[in-house]
TORMI-576696 format. One record per residue (C-alpha): residue number from 1; x, y, z; residue in three letters. Coordinates in nm, 3 decimals. Layout:
<atoms>
num NUM	east X	north Y	up Z	residu ALA
...
</atoms>
This chain:
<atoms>
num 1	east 1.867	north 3.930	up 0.039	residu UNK
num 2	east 2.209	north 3.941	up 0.148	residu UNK
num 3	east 2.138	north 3.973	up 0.513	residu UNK
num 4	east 2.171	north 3.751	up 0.735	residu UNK
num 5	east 1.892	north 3.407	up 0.719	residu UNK
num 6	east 1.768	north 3.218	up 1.030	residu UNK
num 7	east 1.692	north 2.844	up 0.950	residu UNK
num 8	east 1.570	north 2.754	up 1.298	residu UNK
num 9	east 1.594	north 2.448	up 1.448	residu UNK
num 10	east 1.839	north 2.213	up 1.239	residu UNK
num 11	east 1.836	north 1.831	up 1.374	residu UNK
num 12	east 2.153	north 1.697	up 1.401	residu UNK
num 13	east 2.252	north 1.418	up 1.145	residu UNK
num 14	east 1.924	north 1.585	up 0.904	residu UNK
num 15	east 2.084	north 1.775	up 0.616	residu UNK
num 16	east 1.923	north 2.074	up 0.534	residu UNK
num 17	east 1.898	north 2.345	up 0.205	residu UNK
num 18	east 1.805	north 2.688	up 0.159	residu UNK
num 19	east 1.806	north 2.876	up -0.162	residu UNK
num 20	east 2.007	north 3.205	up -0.230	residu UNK
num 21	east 1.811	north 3.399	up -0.551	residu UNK
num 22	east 2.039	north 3.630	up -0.724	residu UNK
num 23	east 1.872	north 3.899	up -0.954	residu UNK
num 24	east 2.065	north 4.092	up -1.206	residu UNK
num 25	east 1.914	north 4.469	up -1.139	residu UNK
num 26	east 2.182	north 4.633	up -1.381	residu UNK
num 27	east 2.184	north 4.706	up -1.744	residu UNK
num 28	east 2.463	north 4.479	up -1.857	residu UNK
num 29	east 2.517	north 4.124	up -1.818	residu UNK
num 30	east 2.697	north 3.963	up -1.530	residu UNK
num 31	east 2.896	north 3.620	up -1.467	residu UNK
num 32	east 2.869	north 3.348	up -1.126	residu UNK
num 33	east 3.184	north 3.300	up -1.110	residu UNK
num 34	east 3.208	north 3.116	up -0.802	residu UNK
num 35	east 3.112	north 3.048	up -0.457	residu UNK
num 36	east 3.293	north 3.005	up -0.146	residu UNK
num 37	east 3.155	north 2.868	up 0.184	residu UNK
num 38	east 3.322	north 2.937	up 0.568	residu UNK
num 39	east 3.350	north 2.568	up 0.641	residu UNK
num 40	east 3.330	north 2.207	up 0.504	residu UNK
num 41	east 2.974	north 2.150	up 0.691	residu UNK
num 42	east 2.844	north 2.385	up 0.393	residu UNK
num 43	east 2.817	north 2.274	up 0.067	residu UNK
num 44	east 2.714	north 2.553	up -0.241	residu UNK
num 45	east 2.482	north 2.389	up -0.539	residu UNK
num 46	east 2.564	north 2.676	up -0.848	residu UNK
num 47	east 2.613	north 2.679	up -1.234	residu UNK
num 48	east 2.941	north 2.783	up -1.276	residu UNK
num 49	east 2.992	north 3.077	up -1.489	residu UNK
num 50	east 2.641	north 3.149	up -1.557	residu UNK
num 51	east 2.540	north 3.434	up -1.751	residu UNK
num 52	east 2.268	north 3.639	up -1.547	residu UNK
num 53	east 2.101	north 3.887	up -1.788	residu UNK
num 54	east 1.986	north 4.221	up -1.721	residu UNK
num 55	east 1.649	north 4.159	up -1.494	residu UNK
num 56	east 1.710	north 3.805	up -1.517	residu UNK
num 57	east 1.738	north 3.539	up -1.181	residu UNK
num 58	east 1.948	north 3.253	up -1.077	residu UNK
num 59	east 1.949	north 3.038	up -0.818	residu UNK
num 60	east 2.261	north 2.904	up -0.551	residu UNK
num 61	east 2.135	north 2.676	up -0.301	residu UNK
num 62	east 2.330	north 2.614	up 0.021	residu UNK
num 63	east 2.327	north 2.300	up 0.195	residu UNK
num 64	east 2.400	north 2.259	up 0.610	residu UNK
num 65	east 2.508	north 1.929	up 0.729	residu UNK
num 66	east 2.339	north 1.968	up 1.034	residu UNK
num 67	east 2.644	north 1.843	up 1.215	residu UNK
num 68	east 2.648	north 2.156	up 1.463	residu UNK
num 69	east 2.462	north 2.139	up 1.807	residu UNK
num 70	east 2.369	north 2.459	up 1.961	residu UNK
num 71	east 2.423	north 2.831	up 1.770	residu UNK
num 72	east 2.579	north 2.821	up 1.476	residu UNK
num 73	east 2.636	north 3.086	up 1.189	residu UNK
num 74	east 2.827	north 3.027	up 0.876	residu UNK
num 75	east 2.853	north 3.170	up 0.554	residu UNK
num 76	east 2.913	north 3.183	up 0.176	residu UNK
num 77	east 3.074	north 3.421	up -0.048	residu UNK
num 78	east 2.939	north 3.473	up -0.391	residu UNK
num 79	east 3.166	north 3.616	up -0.674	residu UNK
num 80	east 3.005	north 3.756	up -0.936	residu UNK
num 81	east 3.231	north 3.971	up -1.271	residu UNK
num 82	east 3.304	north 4.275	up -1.243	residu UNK
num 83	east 3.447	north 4.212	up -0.901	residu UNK
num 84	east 3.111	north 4.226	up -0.772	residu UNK
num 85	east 3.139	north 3.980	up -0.382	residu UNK
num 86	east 2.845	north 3.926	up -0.170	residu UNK
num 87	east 2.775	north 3.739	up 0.145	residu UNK
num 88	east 2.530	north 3.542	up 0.282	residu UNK
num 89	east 2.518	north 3.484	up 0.658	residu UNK
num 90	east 2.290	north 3.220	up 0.772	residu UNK
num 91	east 2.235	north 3.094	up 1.134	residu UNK
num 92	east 2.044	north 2.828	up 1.370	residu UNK
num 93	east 2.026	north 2.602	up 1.606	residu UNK
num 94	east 2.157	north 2.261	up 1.610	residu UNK
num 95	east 1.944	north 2.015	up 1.812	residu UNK
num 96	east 1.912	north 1.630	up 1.871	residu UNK
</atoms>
């Protein structure tokens, strides 16, 4: 989904992941070309210029320092060929 993703509670000083599936729902081939995050407290894990066949999946995972205390939201911007950019907004809570 590229809606926004709660992660909760994140402990300060704890890194945390999450996982970003993209799925290729058209009937050519398409390229990760990149990703992007908001801030240096976010950290992108991606195969660069991966080939996603038609149906197939990858995977980006995103990584939160877990830095931040109280609300936080950041984000990551995912460029795919074809000009084809998507978002991902996801937000918590930093606590001790």
């Amino acid at each position: 989904s590229w809606a926004s993703r709660g992660l909760g509670d994140v402990y300060k000083r704890q890194p945390t992941e999450f996982n970003v599936t993209i799925e290729n729902i058209s009937a050519a081939p398409i390229t990760l070309n990149n990703v992007q995050v908001s801030c240096g407290c976010t950290t992108p894990k991606f195969q660069a210029n991966a080939v996603i066949a038609p149906g197939q999946k990858t995977t980006v995972t995103l990584g939160f320092n877990g830095a931040s205390m109280g609300n936080f939201t950041k984000n990551a911007t995912i460029f795919l060929s074809d000009n084809l950019i998507k978002t991902v907004n996801f937000h918590g809570v930093g606590v001790q």
